[in-house]
C-alpha positions as CSV (number, residue, x, y, z in Angstrom):
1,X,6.6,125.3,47.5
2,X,6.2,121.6,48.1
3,X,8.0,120.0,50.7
4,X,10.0,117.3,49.8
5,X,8.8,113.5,49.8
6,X,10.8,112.5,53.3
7,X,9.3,115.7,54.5
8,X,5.9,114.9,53.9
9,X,6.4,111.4,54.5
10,X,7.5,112.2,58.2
11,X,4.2,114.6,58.4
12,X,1.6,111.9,57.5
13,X,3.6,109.5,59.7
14,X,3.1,111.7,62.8
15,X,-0.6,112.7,61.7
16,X,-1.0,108.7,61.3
17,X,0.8,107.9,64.9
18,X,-1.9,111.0,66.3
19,X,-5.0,109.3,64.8
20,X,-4.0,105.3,64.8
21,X,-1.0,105.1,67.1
22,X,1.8,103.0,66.6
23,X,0.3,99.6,66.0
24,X,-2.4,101.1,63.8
25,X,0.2,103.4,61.7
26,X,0.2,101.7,58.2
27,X,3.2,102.3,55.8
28,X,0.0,102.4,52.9
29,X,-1.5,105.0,55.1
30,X,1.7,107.6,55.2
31,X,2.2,106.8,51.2
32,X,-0.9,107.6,50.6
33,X,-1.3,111.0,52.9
34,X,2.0,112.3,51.5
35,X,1.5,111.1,48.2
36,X,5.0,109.2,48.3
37,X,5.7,106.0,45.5
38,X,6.4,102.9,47.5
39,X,9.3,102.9,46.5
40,X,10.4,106.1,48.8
41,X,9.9,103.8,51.5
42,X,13.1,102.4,51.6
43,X,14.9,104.8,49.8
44,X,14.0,107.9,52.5
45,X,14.2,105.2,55.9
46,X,16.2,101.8,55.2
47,X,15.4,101.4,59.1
48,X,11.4,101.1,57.7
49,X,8.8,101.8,59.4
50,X,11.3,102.0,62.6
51,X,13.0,104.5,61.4
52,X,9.8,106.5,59.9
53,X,8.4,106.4,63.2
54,X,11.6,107.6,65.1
55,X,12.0,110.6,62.9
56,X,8.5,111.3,63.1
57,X,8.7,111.6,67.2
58,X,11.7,113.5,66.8
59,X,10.6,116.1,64.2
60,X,6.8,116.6,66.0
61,X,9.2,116.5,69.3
62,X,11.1,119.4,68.3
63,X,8.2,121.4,66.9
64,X,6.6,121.5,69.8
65,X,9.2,122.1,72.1
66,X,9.9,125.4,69.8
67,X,6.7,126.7,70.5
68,X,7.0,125.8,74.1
69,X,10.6,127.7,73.9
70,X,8.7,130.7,72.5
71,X,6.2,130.9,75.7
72,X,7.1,133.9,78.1
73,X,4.2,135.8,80.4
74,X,4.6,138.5,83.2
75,X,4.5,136.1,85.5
76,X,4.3,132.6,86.2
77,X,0.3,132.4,85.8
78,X,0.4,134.5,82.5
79,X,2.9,131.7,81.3
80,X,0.7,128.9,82.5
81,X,-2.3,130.5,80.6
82,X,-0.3,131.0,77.7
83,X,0.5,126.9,77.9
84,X,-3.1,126.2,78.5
85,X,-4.2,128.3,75.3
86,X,-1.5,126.3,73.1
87,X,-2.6,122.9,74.9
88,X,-5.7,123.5,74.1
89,X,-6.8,123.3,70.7
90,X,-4.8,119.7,70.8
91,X,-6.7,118.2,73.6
92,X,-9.6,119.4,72.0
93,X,-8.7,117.1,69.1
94,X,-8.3,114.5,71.5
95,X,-12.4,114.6,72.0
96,X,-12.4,113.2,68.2
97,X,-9.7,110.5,68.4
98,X,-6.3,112.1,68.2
99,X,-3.7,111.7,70.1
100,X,-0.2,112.4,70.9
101,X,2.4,111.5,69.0
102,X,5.0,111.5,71.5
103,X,2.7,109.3,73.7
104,X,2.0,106.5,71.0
105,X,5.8,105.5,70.5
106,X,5.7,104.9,74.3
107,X,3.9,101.6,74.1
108,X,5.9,100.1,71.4
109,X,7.0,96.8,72.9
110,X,10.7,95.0,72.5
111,X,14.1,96.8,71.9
112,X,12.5,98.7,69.5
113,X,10.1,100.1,71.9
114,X,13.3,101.1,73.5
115,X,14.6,103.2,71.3
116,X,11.4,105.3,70.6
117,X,10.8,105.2,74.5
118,X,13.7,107.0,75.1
119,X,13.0,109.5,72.1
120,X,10.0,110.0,74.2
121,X,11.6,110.8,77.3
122,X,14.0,113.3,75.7
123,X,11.0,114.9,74.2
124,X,9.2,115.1,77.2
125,X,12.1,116.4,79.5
126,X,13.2,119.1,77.0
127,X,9.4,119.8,76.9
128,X,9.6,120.7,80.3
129,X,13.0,122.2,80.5
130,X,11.3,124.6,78.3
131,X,8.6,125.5,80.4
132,X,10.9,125.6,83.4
133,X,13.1,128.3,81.7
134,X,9.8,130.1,80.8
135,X,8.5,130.1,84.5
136,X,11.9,131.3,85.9
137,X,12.1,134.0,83.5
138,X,8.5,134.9,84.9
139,X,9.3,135.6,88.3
140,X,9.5,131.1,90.0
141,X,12.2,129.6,91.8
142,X,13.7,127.1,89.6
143,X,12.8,124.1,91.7
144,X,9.3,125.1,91.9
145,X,9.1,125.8,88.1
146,X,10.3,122.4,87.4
147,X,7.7,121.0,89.7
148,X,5.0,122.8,87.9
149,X,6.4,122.4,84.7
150,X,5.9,118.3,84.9
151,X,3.0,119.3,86.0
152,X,1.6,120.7,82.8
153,X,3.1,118.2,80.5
154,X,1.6,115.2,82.7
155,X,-2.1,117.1,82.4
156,X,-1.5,117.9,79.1
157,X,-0.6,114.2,77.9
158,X,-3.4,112.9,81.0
159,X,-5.8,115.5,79.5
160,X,-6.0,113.6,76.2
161,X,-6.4,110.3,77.5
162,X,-9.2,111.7,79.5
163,X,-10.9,114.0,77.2
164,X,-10.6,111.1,74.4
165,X,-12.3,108.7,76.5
166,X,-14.9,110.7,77.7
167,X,-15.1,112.1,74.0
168,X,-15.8,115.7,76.2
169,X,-12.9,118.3,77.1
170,X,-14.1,118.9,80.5
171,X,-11.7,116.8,82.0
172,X,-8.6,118.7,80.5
173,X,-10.8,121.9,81.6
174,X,-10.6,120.7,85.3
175,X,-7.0,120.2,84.9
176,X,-6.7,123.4,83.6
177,X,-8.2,125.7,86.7
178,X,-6.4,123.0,89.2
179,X,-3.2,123.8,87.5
180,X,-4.4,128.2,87.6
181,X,-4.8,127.6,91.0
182,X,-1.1,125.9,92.1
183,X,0.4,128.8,90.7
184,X,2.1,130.8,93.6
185,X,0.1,134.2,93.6
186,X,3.2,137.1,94.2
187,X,3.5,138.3,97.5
């Protein structure tokens, strides 16, 4: 079944904000990738591009942070691998110019930017509230979990801007055994 044309609109949006970023994200480019008549432009977002973009963040912001609710392990290292394994194939698309979606409506600048900044923050903080829970369940004091919880979402968002510039995933493979090894072994 086809999704519908907001649907699809929101999807190229949040492809175009992973592959061109804000600035670069063209209201041409989502028509075209979703296959939307201009005229859905205003129709599905009066806001514009504004409220495209703000949707977008939201909806990728929620997918993610169901799979990131989904996450358990034995124990704390088993659910930092299982992060790692989900992180990776993204950072790995980070080598050819992608990005996060979440990230790009950071640098938005003006009262705008304030909007979609804090739609970032929220995405981010349940992102790790997730992983918290997680790491709990798994056996971690809830203060330490939290700490290593930011942990993962600051390599995983550093990881990108690393591996992208270096066009090589090595760097987000560092990250990776650093972040193994500050896992509490048990006792």
């Amino acid at each position: 079944m086809t999704k519908p044309t907001r649907d699809r609109m929101i999807d190229a949006a949040v492809d175009a904000l992973r592959k061109q970023g804000l600035a670069g994200m063209s209201f041409t480019e989502v028509l075209a990738a979703s296959g939307a008549a201009r005229g859905a432009i205003y129709h599905h977002f009066p806001g514009g591009k504004a409220e495209l973009v703000a949707e977008a963040a939201r909806l990728h912001g929620h997918e993610v942070a169901d799979r990131l609710a989904d996450l358990s392990g034995a124990g704390p290292r088993a659910v930092v691998e299982a992060f790692l394994a989900m992180a990776r194939p993204v950072v790995e698309d980070s080598v050819t110019g992608c990005g996060c979606a979440i990230a790009a409506v950071t640098v938005s600048p003006g009262t705008e930017g304030d909007e979609l900044r804090a739609i970032a923050a929220t995405t981010f903080a349940t992102w790790a509230h997730h992983l918290t829970a997680a790491l709990v369940t798994a056996g971690m004091s809830p203060e330490a979990a939290g700490d290593l919880a930011q942990l993962l979402i600051a390599l995983l968002e550093g990881a990108q801007v690393l591996c992208r510039a270096a066009a090589d995933p090595e760097p987000f493979e560092r990250a990776a055994r650093a972040a193994l090894a500050a896992v509490p072994h048990p006792e």
